[in-house]
N, C-alpha and C positions, 0 to 999 in steps of 0.2 A: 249161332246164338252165343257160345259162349267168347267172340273175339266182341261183339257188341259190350259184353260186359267189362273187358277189359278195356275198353276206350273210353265209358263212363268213369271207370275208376283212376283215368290217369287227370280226367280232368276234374276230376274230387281234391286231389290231392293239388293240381297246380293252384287251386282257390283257396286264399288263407281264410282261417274261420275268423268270425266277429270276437272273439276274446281275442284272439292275436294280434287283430289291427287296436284293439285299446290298448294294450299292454306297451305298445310301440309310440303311441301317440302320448301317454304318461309319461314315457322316456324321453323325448324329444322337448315338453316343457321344463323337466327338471332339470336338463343341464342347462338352460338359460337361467335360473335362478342364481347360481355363484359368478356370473358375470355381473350381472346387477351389481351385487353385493362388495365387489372391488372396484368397481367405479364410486359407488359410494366412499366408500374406505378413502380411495383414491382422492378425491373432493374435499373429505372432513382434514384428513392430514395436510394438506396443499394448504387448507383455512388456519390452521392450528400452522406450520412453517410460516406463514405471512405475517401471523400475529407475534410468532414468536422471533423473528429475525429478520423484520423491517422496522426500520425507527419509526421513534412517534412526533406526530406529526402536531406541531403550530399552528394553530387555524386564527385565530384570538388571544390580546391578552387584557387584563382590565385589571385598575389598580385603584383600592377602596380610597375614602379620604383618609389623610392623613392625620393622626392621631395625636398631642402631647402626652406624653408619660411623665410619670411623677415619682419621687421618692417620698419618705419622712415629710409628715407637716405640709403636704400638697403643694412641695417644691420642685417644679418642672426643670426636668434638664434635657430632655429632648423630643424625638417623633419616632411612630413606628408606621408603617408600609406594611399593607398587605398585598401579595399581587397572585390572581386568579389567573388560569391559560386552558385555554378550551382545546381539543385537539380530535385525536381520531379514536380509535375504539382503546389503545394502549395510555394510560396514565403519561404525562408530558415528565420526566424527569432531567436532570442538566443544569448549566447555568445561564444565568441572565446576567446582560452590563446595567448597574445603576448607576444615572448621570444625573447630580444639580446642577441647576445654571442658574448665575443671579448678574443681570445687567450685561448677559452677552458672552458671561465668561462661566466656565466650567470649576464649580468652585468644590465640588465632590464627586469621587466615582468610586464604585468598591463591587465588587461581582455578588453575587445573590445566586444561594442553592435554589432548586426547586425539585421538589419532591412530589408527587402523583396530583402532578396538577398547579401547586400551592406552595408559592414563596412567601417569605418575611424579613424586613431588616429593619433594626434599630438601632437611629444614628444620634450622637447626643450635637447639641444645637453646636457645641463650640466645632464640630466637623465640617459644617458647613456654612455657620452664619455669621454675615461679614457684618449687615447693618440691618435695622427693618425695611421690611419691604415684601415683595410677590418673590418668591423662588419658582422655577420651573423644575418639575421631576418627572424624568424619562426614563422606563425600564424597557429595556429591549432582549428580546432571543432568537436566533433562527429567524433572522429575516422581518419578524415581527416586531410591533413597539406602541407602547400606551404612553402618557402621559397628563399630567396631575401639579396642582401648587399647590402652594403653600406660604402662609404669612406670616412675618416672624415680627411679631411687637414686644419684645422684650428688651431692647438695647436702647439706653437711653442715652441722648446724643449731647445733655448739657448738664451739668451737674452745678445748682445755684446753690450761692448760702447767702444767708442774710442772719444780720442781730434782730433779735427778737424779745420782748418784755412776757414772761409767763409769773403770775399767782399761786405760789404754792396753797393747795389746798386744804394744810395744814395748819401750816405759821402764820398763811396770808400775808405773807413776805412776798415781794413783788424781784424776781431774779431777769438776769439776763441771758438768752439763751441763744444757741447758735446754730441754726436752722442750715438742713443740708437736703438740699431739695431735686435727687437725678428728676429728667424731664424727658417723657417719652412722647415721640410723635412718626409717625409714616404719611408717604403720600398717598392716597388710595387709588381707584382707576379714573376717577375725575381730579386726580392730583390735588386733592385737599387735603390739608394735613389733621390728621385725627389723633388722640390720645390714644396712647399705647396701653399696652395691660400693666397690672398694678403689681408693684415694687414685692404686694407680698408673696407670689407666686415663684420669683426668682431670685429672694435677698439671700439664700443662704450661699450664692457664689457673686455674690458683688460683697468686692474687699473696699472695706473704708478707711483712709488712712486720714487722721484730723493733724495736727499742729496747728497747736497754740501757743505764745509766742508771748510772756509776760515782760512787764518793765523791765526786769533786770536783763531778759536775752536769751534766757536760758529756755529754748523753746520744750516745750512736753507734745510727746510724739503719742496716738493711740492709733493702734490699729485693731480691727473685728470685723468683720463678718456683717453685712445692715441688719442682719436677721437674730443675731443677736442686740442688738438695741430695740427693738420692737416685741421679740420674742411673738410670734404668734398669732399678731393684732397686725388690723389689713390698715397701716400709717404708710402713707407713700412718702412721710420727710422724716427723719433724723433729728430728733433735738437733743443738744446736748448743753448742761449746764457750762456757764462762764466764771468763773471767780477764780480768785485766788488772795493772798494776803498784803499782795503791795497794790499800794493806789497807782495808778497810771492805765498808761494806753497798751492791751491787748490785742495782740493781732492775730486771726485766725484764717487758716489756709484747711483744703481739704482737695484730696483725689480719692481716685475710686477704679479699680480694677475688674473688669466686667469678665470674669471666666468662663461665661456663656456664649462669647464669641470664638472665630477665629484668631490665631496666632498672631496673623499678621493683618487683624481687622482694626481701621481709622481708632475705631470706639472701642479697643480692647481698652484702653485706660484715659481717662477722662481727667484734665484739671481743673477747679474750680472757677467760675464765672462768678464775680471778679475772679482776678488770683487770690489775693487775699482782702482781709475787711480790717478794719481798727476801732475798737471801745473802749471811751475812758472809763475805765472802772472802779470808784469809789465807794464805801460801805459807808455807813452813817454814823456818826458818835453816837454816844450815848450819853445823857446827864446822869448822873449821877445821886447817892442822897445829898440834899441842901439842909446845910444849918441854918438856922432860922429862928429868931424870937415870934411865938404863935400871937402875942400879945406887947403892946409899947405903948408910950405915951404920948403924946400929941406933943410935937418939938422936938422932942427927945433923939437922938442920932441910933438908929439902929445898926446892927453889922449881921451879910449872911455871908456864907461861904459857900461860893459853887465850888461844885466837882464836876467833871468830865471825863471819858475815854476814847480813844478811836483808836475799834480794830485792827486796821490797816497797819502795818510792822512801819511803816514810813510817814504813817498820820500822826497827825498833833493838832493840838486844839489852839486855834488862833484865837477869836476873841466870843464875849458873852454879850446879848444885850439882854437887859431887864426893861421891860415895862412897868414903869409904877402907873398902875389904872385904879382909881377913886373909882369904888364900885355907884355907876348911874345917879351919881350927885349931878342935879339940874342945877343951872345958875338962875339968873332972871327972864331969858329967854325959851326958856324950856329946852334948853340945847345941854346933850352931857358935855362933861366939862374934859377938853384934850389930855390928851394919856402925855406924858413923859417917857422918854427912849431913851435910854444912854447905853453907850457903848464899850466895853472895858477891854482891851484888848490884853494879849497876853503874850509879852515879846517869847521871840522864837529860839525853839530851842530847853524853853524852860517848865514850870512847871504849871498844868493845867487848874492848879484849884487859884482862885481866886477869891478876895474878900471885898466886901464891897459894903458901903455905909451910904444910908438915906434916912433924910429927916420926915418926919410926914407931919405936915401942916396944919390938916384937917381929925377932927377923928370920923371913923366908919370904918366898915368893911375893904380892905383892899383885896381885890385880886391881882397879882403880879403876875407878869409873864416871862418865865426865863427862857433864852435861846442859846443854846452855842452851836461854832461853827467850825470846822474842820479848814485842813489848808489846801482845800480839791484847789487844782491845777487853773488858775486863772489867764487871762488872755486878754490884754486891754488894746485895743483898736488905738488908743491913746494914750499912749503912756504916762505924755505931761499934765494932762488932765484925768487921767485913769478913765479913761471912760473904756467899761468891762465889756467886751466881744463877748455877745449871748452864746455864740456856737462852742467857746471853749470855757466856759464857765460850770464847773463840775463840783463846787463845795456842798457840802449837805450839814445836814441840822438835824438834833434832835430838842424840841422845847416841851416843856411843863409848865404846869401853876402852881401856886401857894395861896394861903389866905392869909391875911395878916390884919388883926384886932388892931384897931388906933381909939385909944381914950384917955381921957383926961385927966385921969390919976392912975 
C-alpha cells in the first residue's frame, strides 16, 4: 500500500498545474510585442530618410499670364512671371532656365530661383523687346517646361509731323503748330495690323528731340521726355508752338528715342516721316492811330496820316490802300454808287507812316477803309507780268475804319 502511494505522487508532481501553464503562455506573448514595435520604428525612419535625403521631384510646371508693371503716373516699363511646379511630397526648390524668343530667335534668357514650389521674375521691356509683336516665354527645370506669350504694343514704328493751325483760347489768335505724331501698329494672328497702346502709358522713356530751324540758320534744338509735354493727359501727338521774330521759311525736323526697347532694336530711335517740313512764317502788321479830320467840307482837300508796324525784326510796311466808300448814296438806278481804291505805296527801306490827301465831292457820311500790308515773301509765276504764284504768297494785313463828316460849310 504504501509503494501505491508513492507512484501516485510521482505522477502529481510530473503534471504542471493550471496556474503554471498561464503564467508561461503570458510569457510567450509578451516577448512578441518589442519585435513589433521595431519593425515599426524601422518603417517610420526608412519614411522620414526618403523624405529627408531624396531630391524633389518635377512632375509639372505652369506659368500664370504675364503681367505689365508700372511705375509713377501709370508708366509701364515692363512684365512680371509667375511660375508654379507641382512635385512630390518635398517642396520643389532650385533653378529654372527662362528663355524669350521673338521671330525664331532667342532674344532673352536669365535663370529664375525657385523656392518651395514658386518662382518669379521681372524683366523690364527694354530686356527683351525688339519690336511689337507675339513673344514666346519658355520656363523650364529638370527635364520639365511650360510655356506662355506675350504682346508687346508699345513701340512705335513711324514717328509723323505735320504743320498744323491751333486757336488760342485765350487771344483767339490763330498760331501755328508742329504736330509730332509716334504711330503704333502690330500684326495680329490673322496679320492685321491693329493700333498699338496709347503714347500715355509709356511717354515717360520716349526722348523727343525737335529742331527747328529759323530764317537766319540758326537752328533751336529741344529736347524732353513726351511725358513731359502732355504731363498726365492720355494725348497720343505732341504739339508744339512755331514762331519766332523773323519772317521767312522754318524748318522742323524731329526724332525720338524709344528706351523701352532693346539696344540693338530697328525701332530704338526713330526719324521723322518726312525728315523734315518748312512754313513760311509771317505775323501780321498792325495799323496804327490814324490822324484824321472827324469833319470837312465838300471840295475841300483833306489830309490823314497812316501809321503802321510789323513785328517781325525783318518786316516793313510796303504799301496802304484807302477805300473812300460814299456811305449807300443811290444814283438813279437804285445801284450804290462804286467805292474808289487807291493805292499808296511806301518805297522800301523807309519809313512806314504816310500822308495822304482826298477831296470829297459829295457831302454825307463816309466810311473809309484803311489796309496795310507787310513785305510777306512773294513768288510771281511771271515775273514780266507779275502775275503772283498763290502757293508762295505770304503778305498779311491789318485794316480798319474811320468815319468822316462831308458838309457844306
Amino acid at each position: 500500500m504504501d509503494s501505491e502511494e508513492v507512484v501516485m505522487a510521482e505522477v502529481q508532481e510530473d503534471e504542471p498545474l493550471e496556474d503554471e501553464r498561464l503564467d508561461h503562455g503570458e510569457a510567450r506573448r509578451i516577448s512578441a510585442g518589442p519585435i513589433i514595435a521595431v519593425v515599426i520604428v524601422v518603417i517610420i525612419l526608412s519614411g522620414i530618410g526618403y523624405y529627408m535625403f531624396s531630391g524633389a521631384q518635377v512632375n509639372d510646371i505652369f506659368i500664370l499670364t504675364p503681367e505689365d508693371v508700372s511705375k509713377g503716373d501709370d508708366q509701364r516699363y515692363g512684365i512680371e512671371l509667375e511660375f508654379h511646379i507641382t512635385g512630390g511630397m518635398k517642396p520643389v526648390d532650385g533653378t529654372g532656365m527662362l528663355d524669350i524668343t521673338y521671330d525664331g530667335s532667342i532674344v532673352h534668357s536669365q535663370d529664375v530661383k525657385v523656392r518651395s514650389d514658386k518662382g518669379s521674375a521681372e524683366i523690364n521691356y527694354n530686356e527683351f523687346v525688339m519690336e511689337n509683336g507675339v513673344y514666346d516665354i519658355r520656363f523650364s527645370m529638370e527635364g520639365k517646361s511650360a510655356t506662355t506669350q506675350y504682346t508687346a504694343k508699345m513701340v512705335p514704328d513711324e514717328l509723323n509731323i505735320t504743320f498744323q493751325y491751333q486757336t488760342d483760347s485765350e487771344t483767339g489768335e490763330i498760331g501755328t503748330m508742329a504736330v509730332v505724331s509716334p504711330e503704333f501698329s502690330y500684326a495680329d494672328d490673322q496679320s492685321k495690323v491693329v493700333v498699338g497702346d496709347s503714347i500715355f502709358y509709356y511717354s515717360w522713356d520716349y526722348d523727343l528731340e525737335t529742331t527747328l530751324t529759323p530764317p537766319d540758320g540758326i537752328p533751336v534744338v529741344t529736347e524732353n521726355s513726351m511725358w513731359e509735354y502732355h504731363r498726365n493727359k492720355t494725348y497720343t501727338k505732341v504739339w508744339l508752338h512755331v514762331d519766332g521774330d523773323l519772317m521767312g521759311n522754318y524748318t522742323f525736323s524731329a526724332k525720338m528715342t524709344n528706351n523701352l526697347v532693346k539696344a540693338n532694336s530697328p525701332q530704338r530711335e526713330l526719324d521723322s516721316t518726312p525728315d523734315e517740313i518748312t512754313k513760311y512764317l509771317n505775323r501780321a502788321p498792325e495799323l496804327l492811330e490814324i490822324s484824321q479830320p472827324s469833319r470837312v467840307r465838300v471840295d475841300q482837300e483833306a489830309t490823314f496820316t497812316l501809321r503802321a508796324s510789323d513785328p517781325d525784326s525783318n518786316g516793313e510796311i510796303t504799301f496802304y490802300t484807302v477805300t473812300w466808300d460814299y456811305n449807300l448814296v443811290l444814283d438813279d438806278d437804285d445801284d450804290t454808287e462804286s467805292t474808289q481804291l487807291i493805292e499808296y505805296r511806301v518805297p522800301p527801306g523807309g519809313s512806314s507812316t504816310v500822308r495822304v490827301k482826298y477831296t470829297f465831292t459829295q457831302t454825307g457820311t463816309y466810311r473809309i477803309a484803311i489796309t496795310c500790308a507787310d513785305n510777306g515773301y512773294i513768288r510771281y509765276t511771271d515775273e514780266e507780268k507779275k502775275v503772283i504764284d498763290p502757293t508762295n504768297y505770304f503778305q498779311k494785313y491789318d485794316t480798319t475804319e474811320i468815319t468822316v463828316y462831308v458838309t457844306l460849310f
